[in-house]
N, C-alpha and C positions, 0 to 999 in steps of 0.2 A: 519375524516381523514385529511379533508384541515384545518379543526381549532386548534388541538391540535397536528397534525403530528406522529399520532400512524397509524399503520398497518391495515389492513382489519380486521385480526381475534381480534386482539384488540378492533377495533369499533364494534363488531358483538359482544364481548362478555360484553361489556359495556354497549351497548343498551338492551341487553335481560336481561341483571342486573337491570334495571333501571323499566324493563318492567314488573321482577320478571318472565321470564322466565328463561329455560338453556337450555342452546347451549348442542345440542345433540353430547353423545357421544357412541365411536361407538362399546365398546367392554365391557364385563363385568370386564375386567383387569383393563381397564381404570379410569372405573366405580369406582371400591374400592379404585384407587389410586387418584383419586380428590376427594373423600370423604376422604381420609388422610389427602390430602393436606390440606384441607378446614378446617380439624380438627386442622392444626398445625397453620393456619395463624391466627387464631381464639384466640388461645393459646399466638403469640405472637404479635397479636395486645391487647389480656388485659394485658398481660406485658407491652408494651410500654405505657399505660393507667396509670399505677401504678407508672413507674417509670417518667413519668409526672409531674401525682398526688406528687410524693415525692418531687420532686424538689423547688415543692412551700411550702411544709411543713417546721417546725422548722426542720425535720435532714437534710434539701438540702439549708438551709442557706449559708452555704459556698461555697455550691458547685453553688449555684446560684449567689452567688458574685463572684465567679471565672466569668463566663461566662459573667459578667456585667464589670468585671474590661478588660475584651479581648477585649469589646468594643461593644459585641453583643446587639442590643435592645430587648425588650420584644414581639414584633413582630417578629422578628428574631427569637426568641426561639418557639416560638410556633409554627412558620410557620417547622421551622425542626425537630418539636416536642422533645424538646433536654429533657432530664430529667435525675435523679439521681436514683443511685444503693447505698444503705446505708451500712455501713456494719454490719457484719452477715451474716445469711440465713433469708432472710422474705420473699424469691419469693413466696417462697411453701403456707403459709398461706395466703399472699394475695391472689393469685387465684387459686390455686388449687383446683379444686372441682371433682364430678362423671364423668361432661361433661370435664374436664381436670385433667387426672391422673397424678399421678407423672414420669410414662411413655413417657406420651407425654411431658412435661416441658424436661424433657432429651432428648428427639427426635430432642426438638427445639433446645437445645443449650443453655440452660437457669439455668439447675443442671448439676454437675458433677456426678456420683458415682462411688467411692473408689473401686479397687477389693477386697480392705480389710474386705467387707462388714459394714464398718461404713457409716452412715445416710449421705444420699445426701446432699451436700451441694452450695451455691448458685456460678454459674462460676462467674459472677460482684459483684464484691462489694467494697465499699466506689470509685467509678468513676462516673464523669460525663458520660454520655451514650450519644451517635447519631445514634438514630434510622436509619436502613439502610432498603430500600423500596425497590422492584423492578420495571420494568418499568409501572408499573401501579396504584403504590403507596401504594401497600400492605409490610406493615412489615413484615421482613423474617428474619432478625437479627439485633444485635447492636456490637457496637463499642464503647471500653470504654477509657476514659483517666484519669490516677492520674492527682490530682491535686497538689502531692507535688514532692518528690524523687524519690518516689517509681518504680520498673519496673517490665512486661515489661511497658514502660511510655502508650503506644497504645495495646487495647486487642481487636481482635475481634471475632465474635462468630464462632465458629469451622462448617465444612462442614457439611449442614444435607440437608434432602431431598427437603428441601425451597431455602437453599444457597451457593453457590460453588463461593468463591469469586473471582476466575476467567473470571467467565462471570456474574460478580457484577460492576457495575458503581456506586458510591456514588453521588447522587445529581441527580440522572436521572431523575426520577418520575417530581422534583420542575423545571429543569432544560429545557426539552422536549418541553413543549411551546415556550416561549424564543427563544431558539434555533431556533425551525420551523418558527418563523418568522422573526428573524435576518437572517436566513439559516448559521451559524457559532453554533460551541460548541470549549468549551475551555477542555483542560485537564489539572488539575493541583495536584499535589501529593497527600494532604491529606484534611479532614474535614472543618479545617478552612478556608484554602482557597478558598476551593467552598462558603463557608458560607458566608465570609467575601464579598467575591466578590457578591453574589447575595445582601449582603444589600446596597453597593455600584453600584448598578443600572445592574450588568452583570451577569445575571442567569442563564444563557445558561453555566455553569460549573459543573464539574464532575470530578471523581477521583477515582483512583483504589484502593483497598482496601488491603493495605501492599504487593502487589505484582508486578511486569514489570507489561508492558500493554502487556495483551496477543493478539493470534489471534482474540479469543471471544470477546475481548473490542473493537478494531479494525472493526469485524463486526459491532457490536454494534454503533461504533459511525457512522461507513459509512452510517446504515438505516436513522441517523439525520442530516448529514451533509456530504458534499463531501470532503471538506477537512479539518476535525480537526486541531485547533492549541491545539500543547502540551506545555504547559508552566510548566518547571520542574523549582526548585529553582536554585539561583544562585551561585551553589559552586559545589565543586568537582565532589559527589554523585550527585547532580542534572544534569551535565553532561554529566556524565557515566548513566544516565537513559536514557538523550538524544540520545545517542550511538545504547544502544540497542533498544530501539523505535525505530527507522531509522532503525536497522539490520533486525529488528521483522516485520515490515513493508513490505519492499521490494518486496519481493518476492509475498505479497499477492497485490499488484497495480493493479488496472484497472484503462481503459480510463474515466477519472474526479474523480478518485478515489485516492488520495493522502495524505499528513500530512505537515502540516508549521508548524516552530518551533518558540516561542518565548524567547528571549536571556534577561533574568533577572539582572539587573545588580549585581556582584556579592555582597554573605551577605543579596538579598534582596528571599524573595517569595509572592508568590500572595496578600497573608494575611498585612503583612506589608508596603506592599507598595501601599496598597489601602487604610491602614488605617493612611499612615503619607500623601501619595500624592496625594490619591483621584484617580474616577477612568478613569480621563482624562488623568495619565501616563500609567496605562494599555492600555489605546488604543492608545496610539502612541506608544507601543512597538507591540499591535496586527499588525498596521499597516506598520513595519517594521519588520513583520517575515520573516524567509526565509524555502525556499521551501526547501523538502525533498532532492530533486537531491544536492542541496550546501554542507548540514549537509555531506552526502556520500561522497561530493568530498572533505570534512577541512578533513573527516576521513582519508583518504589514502594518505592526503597531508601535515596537519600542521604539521610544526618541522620537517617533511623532504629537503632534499636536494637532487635534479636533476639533477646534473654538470655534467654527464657521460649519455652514449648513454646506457648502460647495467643497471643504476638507471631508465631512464625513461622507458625502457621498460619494468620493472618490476610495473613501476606505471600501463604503458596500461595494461599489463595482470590480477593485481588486478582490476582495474576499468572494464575490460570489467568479468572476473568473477562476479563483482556485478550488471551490466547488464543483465548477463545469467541466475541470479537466479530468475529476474524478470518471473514468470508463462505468462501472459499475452505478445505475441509476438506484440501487436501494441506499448504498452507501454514499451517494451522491447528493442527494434528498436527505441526508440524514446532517452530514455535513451544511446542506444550506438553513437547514433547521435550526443546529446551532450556532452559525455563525450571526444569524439574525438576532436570536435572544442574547446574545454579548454584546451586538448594536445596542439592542432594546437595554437593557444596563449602562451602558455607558451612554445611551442619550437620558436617562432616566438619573444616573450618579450625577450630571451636568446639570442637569434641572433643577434635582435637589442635593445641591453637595453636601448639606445636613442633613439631609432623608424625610427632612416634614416640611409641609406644605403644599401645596400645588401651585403657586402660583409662577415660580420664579424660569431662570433659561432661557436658552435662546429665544424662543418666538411665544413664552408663558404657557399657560395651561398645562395640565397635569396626567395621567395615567391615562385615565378613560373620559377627560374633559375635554375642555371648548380648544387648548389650543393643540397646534402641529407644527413638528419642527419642518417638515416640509411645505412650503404655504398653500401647495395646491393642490395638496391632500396625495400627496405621493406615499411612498415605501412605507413611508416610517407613522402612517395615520394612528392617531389612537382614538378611532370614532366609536369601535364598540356598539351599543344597541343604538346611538343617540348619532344623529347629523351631527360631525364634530365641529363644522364650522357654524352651524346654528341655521342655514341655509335650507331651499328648498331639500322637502323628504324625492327619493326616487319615487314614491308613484307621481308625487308632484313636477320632479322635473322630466317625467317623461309624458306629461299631461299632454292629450292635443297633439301624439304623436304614433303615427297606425302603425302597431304592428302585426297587420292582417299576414302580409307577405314577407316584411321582412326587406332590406336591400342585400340580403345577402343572397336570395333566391336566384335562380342558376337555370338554363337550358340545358342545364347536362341532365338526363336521366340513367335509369336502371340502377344497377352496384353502385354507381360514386355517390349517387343522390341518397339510397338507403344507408352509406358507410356517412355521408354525413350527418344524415336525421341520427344518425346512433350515439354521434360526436356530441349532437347540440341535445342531446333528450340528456346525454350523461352530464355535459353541464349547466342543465337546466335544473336536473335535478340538485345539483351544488347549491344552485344560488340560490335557489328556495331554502333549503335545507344544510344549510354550511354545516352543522352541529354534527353532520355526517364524517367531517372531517378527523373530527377527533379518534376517528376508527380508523378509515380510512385514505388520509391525506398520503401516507405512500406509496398507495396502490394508486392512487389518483395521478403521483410523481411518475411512477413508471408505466402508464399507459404511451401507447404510442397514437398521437394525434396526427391524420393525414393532415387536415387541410391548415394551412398556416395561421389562419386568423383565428383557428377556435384553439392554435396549440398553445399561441402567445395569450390568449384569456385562460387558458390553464394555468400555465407560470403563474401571470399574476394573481391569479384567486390564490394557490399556494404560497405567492407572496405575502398577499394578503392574510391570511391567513396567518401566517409564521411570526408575525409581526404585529396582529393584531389580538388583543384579550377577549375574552367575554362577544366573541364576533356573532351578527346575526343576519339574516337576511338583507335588513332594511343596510345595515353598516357597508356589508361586503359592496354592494349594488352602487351605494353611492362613493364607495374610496374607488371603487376600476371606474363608474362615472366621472369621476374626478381624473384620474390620470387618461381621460380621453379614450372611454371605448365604448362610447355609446349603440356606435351605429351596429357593433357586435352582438352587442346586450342585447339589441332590438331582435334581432335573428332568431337568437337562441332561445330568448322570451316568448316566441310569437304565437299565435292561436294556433297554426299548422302543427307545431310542433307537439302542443300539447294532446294533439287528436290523436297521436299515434303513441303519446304515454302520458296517461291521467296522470299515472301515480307523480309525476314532476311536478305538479301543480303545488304553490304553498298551501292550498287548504287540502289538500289529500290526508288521508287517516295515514298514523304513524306508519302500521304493519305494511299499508300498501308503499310506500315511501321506499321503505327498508328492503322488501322482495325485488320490486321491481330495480333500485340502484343494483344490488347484486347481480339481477343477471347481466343488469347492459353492461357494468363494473366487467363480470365476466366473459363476454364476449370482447370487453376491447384488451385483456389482458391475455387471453388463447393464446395469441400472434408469439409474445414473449415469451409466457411461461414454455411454451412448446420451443423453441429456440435455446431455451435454457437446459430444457431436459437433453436437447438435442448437443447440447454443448457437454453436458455430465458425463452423456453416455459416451462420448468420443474422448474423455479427460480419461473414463476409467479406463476403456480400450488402449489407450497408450501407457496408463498406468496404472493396472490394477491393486491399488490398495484398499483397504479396508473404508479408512477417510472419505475415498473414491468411491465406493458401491454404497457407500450410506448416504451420500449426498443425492447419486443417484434416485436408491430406491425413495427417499423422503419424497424427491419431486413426481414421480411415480404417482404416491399416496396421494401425492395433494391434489395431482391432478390437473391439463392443461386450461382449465375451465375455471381454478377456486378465484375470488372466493365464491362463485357460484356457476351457472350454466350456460345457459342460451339465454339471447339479449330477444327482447320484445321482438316481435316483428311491425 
């Protein structure tokens, strides 16, 4: 496992190979279908043998001077065992025998047969072949390419019970060492590229096999690396792959779990620009990728224009939809984090296109001054300690308005009524105390809020917050008074609530402020954190790595409670 950076069950089932034992298996179902297996890999590791074998004979003369004229060494070829498919039908006599019927050559993917009932005949022929392994190094299929006009120019072998080229990586097997001890893998579109690139010292590369990169690859590469660079070619199509990668991506992110992209100059791919410029320009474009969150933001940004307060808010609401789709709420919250401070720049670059001053922009006013490019004191407020509009302060415009009960009070009692006193104490204690955020703000993102009205004042305090500088009590109160949430404020503010936790109070002493958020902080985070451990423990159970039981034990440590205990009563 630490030498070659494969899996437990991979080392367990590589050592009992070796030892000429088998890893026990557990069902008689199973039983006949690894005895399949084993029958087909069998079948197309003497194909790959053959079509080896031919490459070096008189009928793979050309097709062996192809692959010497692309620039490949003889090392090279062998190492990716490349060989030739002649034409005709010759699979079948070459190996076909009792222990392989013509059954199973069609199982693999290796004969077609006609419905017409005419004689099967060979799926390759006259192509170069690139044997395609799985992560273990066993051939499961190939991949052919003419060497002249002919199309389609790339063929590869059809899904069978060895190969589903969706959760097929080309180059993995050669690639998997490398990788595990640079701790990087490349992605790059097709055959040559990986190829070329590993005889130019970078073998840690791989490639999907005529199709996006799916989720399956995606896992795939996360077990080798934490964050992939995709290196698609430099033109249109290579692009628009970039595109969807990032789309395809998204939503599957965990914490160190991401994708850097490499930007190829255009007209260039892996292939060629290793073999005219060697592969000290591949690594100064590795070393100038850029991260996933960028790719997202040229998407919803390049070629547009933002001059209007109803253009940019149609940017925030795509950019935070592609936040929302993020699964994962730490990485989710971190991503709306930044997506917001690139607003804040670029409403702030428009303002002052020279950098000094404060006065100029869409609707005037400056950083932490009087104006706001939202007029009604929406998203984008830059109120800060001070009323940004010059307007009544919050205790003013809540003057002359009781909040003894609250309109959010309720005939429900026992558990609902306590789960929501816990809601409104923990953003009570917010709004007094925002400065808490700067600790806090993504535990605060991953709380799960039942009741709907206090999850949607969640959000936007967070909003607020992510969006807003130098934030304080008096600021926070009056930008969500402004976007219309008074009657909510009113609730969570109210004399009830504070009987059952001083410490929410703004005049409360620091220390009691800080203890008391912790525990409620940690009663509304239990739910998850235990959901999380509970997710760890069933990730290591199917796959016990290393990776795996350290993640585990971490959340163990922290414990279903951090960052603290039990919530007030």
């Amino acid at each position: 496992m630490q030498v070659e950076g494969v899996s437990f069950p991979e080392a367990v089932e590589r050592l009992a190979a070796e030892a000429g034992l088998e890893v026990p298996v557990s069902s008689p179902e199973e039983r006949a279908q690894e005895q399949r297996r084993a029958g087909l890999l069998e079948v197309m590791e003497a194909a790959c043998a053959y079509y080896e074998k031919t490459l070096r004979s008189p009928m793979g003369k050309t097709a062996l001077a192809y692959l010497q004229g692309r620039g490949l060494s003889d090392e090279t070829i062998r190492r990716f065992r490349l060989g030739f498919a002649p034409p005709g039908n010759s699979i079948k006599t070459a190996i076909m025998s009792d222990a392989m019927p013509e059954a199973l050559l069609a199982e693999g993917g290796l004969i077609r047969t006609p419905d017409d009932g005419r004689p099967a005949y060979d799926f390759f022929r006259d192509r170069v072949l690139f044997p395609i392994a799985d992560a273990r190094g066993r051939i499961i299929a190939f991949g052919g390419r003419t060497m002249g006009d002919g199309e389609p120019k790339y063929l590869n072998s059809p899904d069978t019970p060895l190969f589903d080229k969706r959760r097929t990586l080309y180059g993995l097997a050669q690639a998997r060492s490398a990788a595990h001890d640079k701790k990087r893998i490349l992605v790059t579109e097709g055959y040559m590229d990986v190829i070329a690139l590993s005889q130019n010292g970078i073998a840690e590369a791989v490639a999907p096999l005529g199709t996006a990169l799916s989720e399956s690859h995606l896992a795939l590469l996360w077990k080798v690396a934490d964050e992939p660079y995709l290196c698609f070619d430099g033109d249109n199509a290579g692009q628009r792959a970039q595109a969807r990668s990032a789309e395809r991506a998204l939503p599957l992110l965990a914490p160190e779990r991401s994708l850097r992209f490499i930007t190829l100059p255009p007209g260039e791919d892996p292939d060629s620009l290793v073999s005219t410029q060697g592969s000290q320009a591949m690594e100064e474009l590795i070393a100038k990728s850029t991260p996933l969150d960028s790719i997202i933001w040229k998407l919803e940004t390049a070629g547009r224009d933002f001059d209007t307060p109803e253009r940019l808010a149609g940017l925030e609401k795509r950019l935070e939809d592609r936040a929302l789709s993020i699964a994962d709420r730490k990485v989710q919250f971190q991503y709306q984090s930044l997506f917001r401070q690139k607003l804040r720049d670029m409403i702030n670059a428009a303002r002052n296109p020279n950098g000094g001053g404060q006065g100029g922009g869409w609707n005037g006013g400056g950083r932490n001054g009087g104006g706001n490019f939202n007029r009604g004191g929406g998203n984008f407020g830059r109120g800060g300690r001070r009323n940004a509009r010059g307007g009544a302060s919050w205790e003013d415009r809540r003057a002359g308005t009781s909040l003894g009960g609250g309109p959010e009070q309720t005939s429900r009692s026992g558990p609902d009524i306590l789960k929501k006193r816990h809601e409104q104490v923990l953003l009570a204690v917010i709004l007094n105390h925002p400065d808490l955020l700067d600790m806090f703000a993504e535990d605060l993102a991953m709380v799960n809020v039942s009741n709907p009205k206090l999850d949607n004042l969640r959000q936007e305090i967070l909003k607020v917050y992510a969006l807003t500088e130098n934030l304080d009590s008096e600021g926070l109160k009056t930008q969500l008074l402004n976007q219309g949430n008074s009657v909510i404020l009113q609730s969570v503010l109210a004399s009830d609530v504070y009987v059952h936790a001083g410490f929410a109070r703004q005049d409360a002493a620091e220390d009691a402020v800080r203890a008391g958020f912790l525990q409620v902080l940690a009663s509304h985070l239990a739910p998850a954190r235990r959901a999380e451990l509970e997710d760890a423990r069933r990730l290591y159970v199917n796959e016990p790595t290393d990776e795996n039981w350290k993640r585990f034990e971490k959340l163990k440590m922290d414990g279903p409670g951090s960052p603290g205990s039990e919530a007030p009563s």
